[in-house]
N, C-alpha and C positions, 0 to 999 in steps of 0.2 A: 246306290245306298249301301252301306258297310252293312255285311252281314252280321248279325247278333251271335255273340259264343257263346257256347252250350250253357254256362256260369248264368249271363243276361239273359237268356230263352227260358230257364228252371227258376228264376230270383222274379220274371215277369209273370211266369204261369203261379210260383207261389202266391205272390200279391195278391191274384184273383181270389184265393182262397180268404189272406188273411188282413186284406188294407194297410199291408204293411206299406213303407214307402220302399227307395231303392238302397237307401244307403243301412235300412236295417234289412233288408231281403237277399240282399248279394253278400253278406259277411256269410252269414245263415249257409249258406247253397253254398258257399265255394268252401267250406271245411271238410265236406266230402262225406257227411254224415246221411242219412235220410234226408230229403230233399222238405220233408213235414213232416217231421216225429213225433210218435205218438208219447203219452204219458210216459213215463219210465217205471212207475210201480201202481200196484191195483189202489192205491191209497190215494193217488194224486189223483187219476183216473175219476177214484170216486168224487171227490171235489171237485175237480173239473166237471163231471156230469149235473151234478148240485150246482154249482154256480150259472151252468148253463140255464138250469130252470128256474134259478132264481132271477135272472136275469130277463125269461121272456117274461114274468109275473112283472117285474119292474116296468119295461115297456109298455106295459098293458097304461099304467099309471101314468106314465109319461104322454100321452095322448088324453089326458085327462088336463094334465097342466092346461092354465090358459097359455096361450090359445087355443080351448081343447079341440081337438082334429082327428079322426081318423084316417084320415087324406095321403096326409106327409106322413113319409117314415117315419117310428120309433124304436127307434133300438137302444140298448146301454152303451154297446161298444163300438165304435169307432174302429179297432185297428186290433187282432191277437197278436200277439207277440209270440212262438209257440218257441220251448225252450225249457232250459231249466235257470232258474222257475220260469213260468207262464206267468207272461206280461199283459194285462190288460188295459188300456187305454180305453176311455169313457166318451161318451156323447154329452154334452150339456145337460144340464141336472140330473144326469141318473144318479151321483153318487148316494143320494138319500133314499131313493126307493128299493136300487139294492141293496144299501145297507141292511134294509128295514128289511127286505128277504132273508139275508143270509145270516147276520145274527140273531143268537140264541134266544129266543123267548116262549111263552108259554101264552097261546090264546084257547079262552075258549075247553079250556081242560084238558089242550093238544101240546104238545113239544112240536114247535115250531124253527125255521131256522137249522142253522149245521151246531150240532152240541159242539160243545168247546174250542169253537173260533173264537181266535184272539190274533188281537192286531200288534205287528210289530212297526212301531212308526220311524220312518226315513228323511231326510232332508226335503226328498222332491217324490217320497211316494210311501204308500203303506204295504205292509203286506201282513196278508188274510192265510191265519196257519190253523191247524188243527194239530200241530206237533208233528208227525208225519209227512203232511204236503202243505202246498204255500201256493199262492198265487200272488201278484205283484199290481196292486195301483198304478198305474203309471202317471204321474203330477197329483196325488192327492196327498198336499204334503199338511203339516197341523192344523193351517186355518180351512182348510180345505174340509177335510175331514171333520172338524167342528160344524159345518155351516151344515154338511151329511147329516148330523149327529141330532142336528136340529129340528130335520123334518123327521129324523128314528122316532125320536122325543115326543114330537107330536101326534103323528101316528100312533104309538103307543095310547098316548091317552085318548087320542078319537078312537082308534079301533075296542079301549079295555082290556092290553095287553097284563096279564095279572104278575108274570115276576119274566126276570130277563139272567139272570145267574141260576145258572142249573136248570137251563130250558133248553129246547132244542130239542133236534132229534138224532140218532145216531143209526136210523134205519137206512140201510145201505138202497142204493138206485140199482136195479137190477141193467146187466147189459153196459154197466158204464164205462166203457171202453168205448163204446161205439158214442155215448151220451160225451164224454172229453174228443171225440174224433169230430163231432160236428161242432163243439163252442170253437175248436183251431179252426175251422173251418166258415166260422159265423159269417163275414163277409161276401159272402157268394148271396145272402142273403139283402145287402144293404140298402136295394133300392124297393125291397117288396113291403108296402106297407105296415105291413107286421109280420112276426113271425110265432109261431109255439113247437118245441118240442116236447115230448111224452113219450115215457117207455112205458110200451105196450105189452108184458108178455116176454117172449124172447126179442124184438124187434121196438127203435123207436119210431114213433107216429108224428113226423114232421108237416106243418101245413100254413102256407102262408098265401096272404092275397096280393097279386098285382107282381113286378119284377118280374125275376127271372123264370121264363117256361118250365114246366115240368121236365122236358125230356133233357133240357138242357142241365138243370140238377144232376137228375141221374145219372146223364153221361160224366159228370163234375164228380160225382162221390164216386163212383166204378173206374177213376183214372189210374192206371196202372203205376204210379208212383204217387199221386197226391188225393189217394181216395182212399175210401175207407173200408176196410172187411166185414162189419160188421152192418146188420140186415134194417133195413129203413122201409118206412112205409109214406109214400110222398104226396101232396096231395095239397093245389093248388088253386085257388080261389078268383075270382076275377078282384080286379083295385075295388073299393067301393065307391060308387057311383054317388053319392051322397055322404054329406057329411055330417056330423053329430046332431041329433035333436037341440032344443034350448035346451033342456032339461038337463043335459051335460054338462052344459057350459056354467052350472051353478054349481058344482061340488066345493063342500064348505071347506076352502082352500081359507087360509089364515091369510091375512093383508102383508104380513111379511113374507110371503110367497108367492104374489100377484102382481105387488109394487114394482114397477120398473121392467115388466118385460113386455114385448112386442112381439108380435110377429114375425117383425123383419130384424130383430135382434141377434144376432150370430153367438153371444154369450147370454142365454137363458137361463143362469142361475139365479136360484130366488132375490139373494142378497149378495151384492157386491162389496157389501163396504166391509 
């Protein structure tokens, strides 16, 4: 068997981190730049750490969908892209539960959401800027992003969201270096049932059930080229042995959000047409 070049050995261990495929992981690694680099300014950083938690809040919802499960994994993303800008790539119907995280609104007499996200729309993808940093949809192109826009909408009105322009919040994530070091990173996580991150203090508080062992994490973030400096506190759960009560399986989900999906459906968004 042909032995692997140092390019293929770096572009394979990247993967691990970020589900990327081969043909976006070996461009990446043979530029000669950091093999997984970090944010480039404290601005993007913060965003990235924001989007990271907006994104396990999303997952949470996404295991609520029918077929509701805590069983099978929920995650948003799919695949980081890590780069300038940082590429994110979705899971089937996340794109409206993170929407519903990440922009602006006011619940509850709180600023919710990142103050002044706004979307610049693309052919084949959006991208989510606060003017300073950006992160990149990857395939959520007009109707895409409408069908998102849909469940924001609704949620708004089931949650009582009171106004959505000039909401938000602009309170920075403490540590978010290390909070954008583990969203590049999110796939190490893909087959653990769920995941949550939280910054704790100076250090964040990651904890997930089922997938990858504890020590195997830790050896994963302390890798002398694709880990990360910054301090984590890890802490892992057995899968759960049982699956959601009935009582779950009722959340007043609207019919255009139920129609048409399965189980065994591989394209889980609410509405296709």
């Amino acid at each position: 068997m042909a032995r692997l070049s140092i390019t293929d050995q770096l572009a394979d261990l990247r993967r691990t981190y970020t589900g990327e495929n081969l043909s976006q992981a070996v461009p990446a690694v043979r530029d000669g730049d950091p093999p997984l680099p970090a944010a480039g300014t404290p601005a993007q950083a913060q965003l990235e750490a924001k989007v990271l938690l907006a994104a396990c809040t999303a997952a949470s919802m996404l295991q609520l969908m029918p077929p509701a499960s805590i069983v099978r994994p929920a995650h948003a993303f799919r695949t980081v892209e890590p780069g300038e800008p940082l590429k994110l790539h979705l899971h089937d119907r996340a794109l409206g539960p993170l929407l519903f995280e990440l922009l602006p609104r006011t619940e509850g007499g709180f600023g919710m959401g990142v103050a002044g996200l706004q979307r610049r729309q693309h052919r084949r993808s959006a991208e989510l800027t606060t003017g300073d940093a950006a992160v990149v949809l990857v395939g959520v192109d007009e109707a895409a992003w409408d069908l998102g826009m849909r469940y924001v909408r609704w949620m708004h009105e089931h949650r009582g969201v009171e106004y959505v322009d000039g909401g938000g919040t602009d309170e920075e994530v403490a540590e978010s270096a290390t909070g954008s070091g583990l969203l590049r990173r999110v796939h190490l996580w893909h087959d653990a049932s769920w995941l949550r991150a939280l910054p704790m203090g100076g250090a964040w508080f990651v904890e997930w059930a089922g997938g990858p062992a504890r020590d195997d994490i830790e050896r994963e973030l302390a890798h002398p080229e694709f880990g990360i400096t910054g301090q984590t506190t890890l802490r892992r759960q057995d899968a759960p042995a049982q699956d959601v009560e009935e009582g779950m399986r009722t959340y007043p989900w609207p019919e255009e959000f139920v129609s048409a999906v399965t189980a065994g459906d591989p394209d889980q968004r609410p509405d296709r047409r």
